[in-house]
C-alpha positions, -999 to +999 in steps of 0.1 A: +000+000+000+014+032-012+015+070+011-010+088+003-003+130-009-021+162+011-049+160-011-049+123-016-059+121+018-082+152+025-105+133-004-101+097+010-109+112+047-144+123+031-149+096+014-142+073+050-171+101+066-196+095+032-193+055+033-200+056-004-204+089-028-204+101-060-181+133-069-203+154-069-215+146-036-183+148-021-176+187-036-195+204-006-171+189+017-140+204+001-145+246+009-113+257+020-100+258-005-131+246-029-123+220-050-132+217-089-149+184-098-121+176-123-095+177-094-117+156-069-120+134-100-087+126-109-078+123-069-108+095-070-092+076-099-054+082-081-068+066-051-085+040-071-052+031-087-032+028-057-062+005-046-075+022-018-109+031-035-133+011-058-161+020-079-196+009-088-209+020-121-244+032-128-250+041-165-222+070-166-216+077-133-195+061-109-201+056-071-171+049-053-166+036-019-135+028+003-117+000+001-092+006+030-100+014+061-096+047+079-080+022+111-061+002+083-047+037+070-034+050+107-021+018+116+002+016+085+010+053+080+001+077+101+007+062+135+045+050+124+056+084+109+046+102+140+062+078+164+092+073+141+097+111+134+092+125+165+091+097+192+119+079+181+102+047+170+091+039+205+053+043+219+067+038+249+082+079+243+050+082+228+027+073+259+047+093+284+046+125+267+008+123+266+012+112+306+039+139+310+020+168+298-013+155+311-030+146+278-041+110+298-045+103+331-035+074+353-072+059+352-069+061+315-033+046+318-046+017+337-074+011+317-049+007+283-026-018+303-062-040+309-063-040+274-030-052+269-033-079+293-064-092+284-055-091+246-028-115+256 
């Protein structure tokens, strides 16, 4: 699975909120700036390409949907660049800066090492 760009993801992160649209559907969502229905277009059939986005057609027109997961997405990319570029590839830096600056609290803390355990 390939990075997505800026604008790669700004259209797949509608898309992941619509479930399903068509492009013009999806050119409300984009106002700051707008976006022309030719761009949103050819970001659709970039995502589509790199196989994150599929397609049902309906005479002329095209409904597409997601084919990767918003959690699937973090997990691979997101998640691992911020913990690699600024935590230096350890969660363990990465939980106890949220605890350190009082972004989670010990409940919250306890409640995440639960999880652990009981995944196990």
């Amino acid at each position: 699975m390939e990075k997505l760009t800026a604008k790669e993801e700004e259209v797949i992160q509608v898309l992941w909120k619509m479930e399903q649209a068509y492009v013009k559907d999806m050119l409300p969502h984009f106002t700051d700036p707008p976006l022309h229905y030719n761009t949103v277009s050819t970001i659709i059939r970039n995502l589509e390409e790199k196989g994150y986005v599929g397609h049902r057609v309906y005479g002329n027109t095209h409904e597409y949907y997601p084919i990767v997961s918003k959690e699937d997405y973090q997990n691979r990319f997101v998640l691992k660049k911020v913990v690699g570029e600024y935590f230096d590839n350890s969660y363990k830096n990465l939980v106890s800066y949220f605890a350190q600056n009082e972004k989670i609290s010990a409940d919250e803390l306890r409640e995440i090492l639960s999880m652990i355990e009981n995944k196990k």
